[in-house]
N, C-alpha and C positions, 0 to 999 in steps of 0.2 A: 147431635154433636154441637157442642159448644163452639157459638163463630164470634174472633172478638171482631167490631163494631167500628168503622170510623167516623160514626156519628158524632161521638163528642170526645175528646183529649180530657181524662181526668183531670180536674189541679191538684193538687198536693197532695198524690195520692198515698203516697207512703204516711206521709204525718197523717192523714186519715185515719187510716188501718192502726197507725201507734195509738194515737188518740181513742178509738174504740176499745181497745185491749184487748181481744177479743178471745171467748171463753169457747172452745170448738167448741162446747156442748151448749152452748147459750143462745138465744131466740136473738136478733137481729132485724132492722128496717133500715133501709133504704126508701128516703120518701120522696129522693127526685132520682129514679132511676135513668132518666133519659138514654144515654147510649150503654150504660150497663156497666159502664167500666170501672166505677167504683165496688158497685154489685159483684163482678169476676172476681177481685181481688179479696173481698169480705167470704165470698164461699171457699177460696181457696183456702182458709182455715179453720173452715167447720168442718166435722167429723159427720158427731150425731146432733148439731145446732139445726136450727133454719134461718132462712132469711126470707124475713118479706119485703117486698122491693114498690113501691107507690108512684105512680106517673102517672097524667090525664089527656096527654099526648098522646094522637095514634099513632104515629111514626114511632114513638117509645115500647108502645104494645108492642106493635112488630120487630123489634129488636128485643124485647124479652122471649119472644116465642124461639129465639134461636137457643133458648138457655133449657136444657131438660132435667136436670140435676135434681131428684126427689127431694130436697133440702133448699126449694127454691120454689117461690111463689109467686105473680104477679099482681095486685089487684089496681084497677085501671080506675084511678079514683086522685082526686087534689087533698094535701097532705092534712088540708084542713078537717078531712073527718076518719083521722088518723083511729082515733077508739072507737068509733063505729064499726069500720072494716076491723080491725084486732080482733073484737068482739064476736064479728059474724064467724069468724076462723077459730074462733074459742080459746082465745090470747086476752092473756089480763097482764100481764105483767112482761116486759122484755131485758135483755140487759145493754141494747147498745142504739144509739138512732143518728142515723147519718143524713146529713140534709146539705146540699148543694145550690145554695139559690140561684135567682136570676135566669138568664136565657141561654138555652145552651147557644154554642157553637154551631151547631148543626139549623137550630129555627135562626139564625141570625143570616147564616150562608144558602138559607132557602129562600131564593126571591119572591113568592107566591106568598110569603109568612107576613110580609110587608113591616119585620122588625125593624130592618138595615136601612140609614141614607142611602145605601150605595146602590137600589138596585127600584128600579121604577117603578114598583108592584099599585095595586090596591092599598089602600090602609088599613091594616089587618089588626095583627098584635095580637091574636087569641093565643092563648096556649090550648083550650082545651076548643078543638075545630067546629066543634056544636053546638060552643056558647051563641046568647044572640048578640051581644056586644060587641062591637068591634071598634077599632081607632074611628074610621072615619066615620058612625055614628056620633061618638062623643066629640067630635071635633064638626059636623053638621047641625047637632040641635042641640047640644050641649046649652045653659046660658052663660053669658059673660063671666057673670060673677064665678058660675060654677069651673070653667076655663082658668080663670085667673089662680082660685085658688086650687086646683090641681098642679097647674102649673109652678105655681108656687112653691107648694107644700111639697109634691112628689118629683119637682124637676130643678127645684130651687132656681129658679130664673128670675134673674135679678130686674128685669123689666117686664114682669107678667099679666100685671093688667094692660099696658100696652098694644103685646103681644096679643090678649086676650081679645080685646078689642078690634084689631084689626084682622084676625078672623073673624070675626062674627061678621064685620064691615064686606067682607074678602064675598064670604058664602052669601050675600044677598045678590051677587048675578049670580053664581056659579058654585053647584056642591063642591067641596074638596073631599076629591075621590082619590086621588093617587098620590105617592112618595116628592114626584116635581112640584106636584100644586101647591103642597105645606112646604117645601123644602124654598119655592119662591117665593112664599110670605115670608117666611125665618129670615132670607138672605138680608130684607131692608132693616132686621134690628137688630142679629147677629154682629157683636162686637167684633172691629176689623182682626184679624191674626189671631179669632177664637171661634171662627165660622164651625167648624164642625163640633168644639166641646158643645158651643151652644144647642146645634142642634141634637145633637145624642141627650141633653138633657132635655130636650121638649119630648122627645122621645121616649124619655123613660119615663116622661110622668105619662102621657099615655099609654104605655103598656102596664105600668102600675094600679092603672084607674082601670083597664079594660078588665082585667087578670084580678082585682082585685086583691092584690099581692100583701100587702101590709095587715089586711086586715085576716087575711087566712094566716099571714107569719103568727099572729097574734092567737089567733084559736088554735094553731099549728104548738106554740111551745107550751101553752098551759097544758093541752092533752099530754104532750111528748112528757112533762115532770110528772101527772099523773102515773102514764102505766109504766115510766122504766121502774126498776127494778131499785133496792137499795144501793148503793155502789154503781150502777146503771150508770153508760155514760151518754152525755149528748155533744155528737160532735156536728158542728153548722159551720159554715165557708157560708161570706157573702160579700157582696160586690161593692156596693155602696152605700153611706155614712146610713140612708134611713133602718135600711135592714139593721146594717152591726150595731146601731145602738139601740136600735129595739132588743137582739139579742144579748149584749151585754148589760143593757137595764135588766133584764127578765132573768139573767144568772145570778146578778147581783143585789137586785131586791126582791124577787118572786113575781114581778110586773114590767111592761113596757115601758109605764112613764118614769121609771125608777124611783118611786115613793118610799121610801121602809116604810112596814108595815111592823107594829110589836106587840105581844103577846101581851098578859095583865104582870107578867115579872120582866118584860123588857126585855124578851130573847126577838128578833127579828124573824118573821113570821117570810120565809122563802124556803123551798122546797134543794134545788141545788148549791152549789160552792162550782167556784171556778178553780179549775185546772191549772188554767195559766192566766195570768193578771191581761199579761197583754196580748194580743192578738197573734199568733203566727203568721209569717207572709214566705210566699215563696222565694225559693233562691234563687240567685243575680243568672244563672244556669237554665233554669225550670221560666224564668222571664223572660227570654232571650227566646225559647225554644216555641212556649206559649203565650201569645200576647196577652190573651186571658187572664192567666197567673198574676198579670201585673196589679190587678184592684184587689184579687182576693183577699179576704181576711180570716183566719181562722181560731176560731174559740172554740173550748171545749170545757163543759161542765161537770162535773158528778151527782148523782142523787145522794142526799142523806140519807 
């Protein structure tokens, strides 16, 4: 029997499900299945379709095993080797790919996950539990330079080689093992009455360095234009500016860094066309209910 999940609150799950279009008879993926709740609703309109549903999460595992539906598959893998797994299932071609980025809900309100300021774990950040990396490796032997520019780049912190630096300064008595240790370095250079954006962005540049996030988005959309199908849709939600414009560079010129690319008669050389120009965001309604909802952004592409 099908159990629904309160692992994670979908966002926008209706405009999900519009955006896919969805053909009952047509192959489907879910590549960040986490609490399934996008996955429920995608089966709900298959007949004789399937859906394959992608997570690397074991707490995800185990909320797909609640799901029995012979039109439903899980395979326990990061969305980055999206044709690899299609292929071992003897899938070439799909017609819809839903991808939900960032952290759910659920690893942010597990304290042991060590995502959250608010909860005094370990330094964790893995998404997938059996990686060897973790936050506080990279934040113990990382180098400065290497620090700074993550920091930078994935957390845009506007004083990052500072900050850099005084961890490195920080961990010569003492590792930084746990959420107080960083969180009482942050405090001395956290802008006054922005103490905690500050901190959620030192935070996500670590979990994006640990997770490797950007660079799997990256092998994640080139496969996904690969095997959809002609007309194929690709529908992505994501949290913040580095993801959405990676994904709207890659709808809109066939690449991340948004390059065109032209053919030898000057046609642009990209695989999708976008749906909708500008991003859908959730309503004043679905914000209020979900604080999540509040950064989403969602675009949607089609295959040529």
């Amino acid at each position: 029997m099908d159990q629904p999940s309160s692992y994670h609150r979908p966002v926008m799950l209706q405009e999900c499900i519009d955006g896919l279009n969805i053909d009952p008879k047509g192959i489907y993926v879910d590549v960040t299945f986490g609490g399934g709740g996008h996955s429920r609703e995608i089966l709900k309109h298959l007949n004789e379709g399937h859906l394959y549903a992608f997570d690397q999460d074991q707490d995800a595992r185990a909320n797909a095993e609640n799901i029995t539906k012979r039109s439903f598959t899980f395979i326990e893998a990061n969305f980055r080797f999206l044709k690899r797994f299609l292929k071992l299932h003897n899938v070439g071609q799909v017609n819809g790919i839903l991808a939900d980025l960032g952290v759910s809900s659920h690893q942010i309100d597990e304290p042991d996950r060590g995502f959250s300021t608010r909860f005094n774990a370990v330094l964790d950040m893995r998404m997938d539990q059996e990686a060897s990396l973790s936050a506080r490796e990279v934040i113990n032997t990382y180098e400065e330079r290497d620090l700074h520019r993550i920091l930078g780049m994935y957390g845009e912190v506007r004083n990052a080689r500072t900050l850099a630096a005084a961890i490195v300064a920080e961990r010569i008595n003492r590792r930084i093992e746990r959420v107080e240790d960083l969180i009482a370095i942050l405090k001395k250079y956290a802008p006054r009455g922005r103490e905690f954006k500050y901190y959620a962005q030192v935070f996500q540049a670590l979990r994006i360095e640990v997770n490797g996030e950007l660079q799997a988005l990256e092998e994640f959309l080139v496969q996904a234009a690969e095997v959809l199908a002609p007309q194929g849709r690709l529908v992505i939600m994501s949290y913040h500016s580095l993801e959405d414009r990676m994904v709207k560079n890659f709808i809109n010129s066939g690449n991340t860094a948004g390059k065109l690319e032209k053919d030898f008669y000057g046609n642009v050389l990209k695989p999708l066309h976008p749906f909708n120009k500008k991003p859908i965001t959730a309503s004043v309604k679905e914000t209020q209910e979900n604080n999540r909802a509040r950064s989403a952004k969602l675009r949607i592409a089609i295959k040529k």
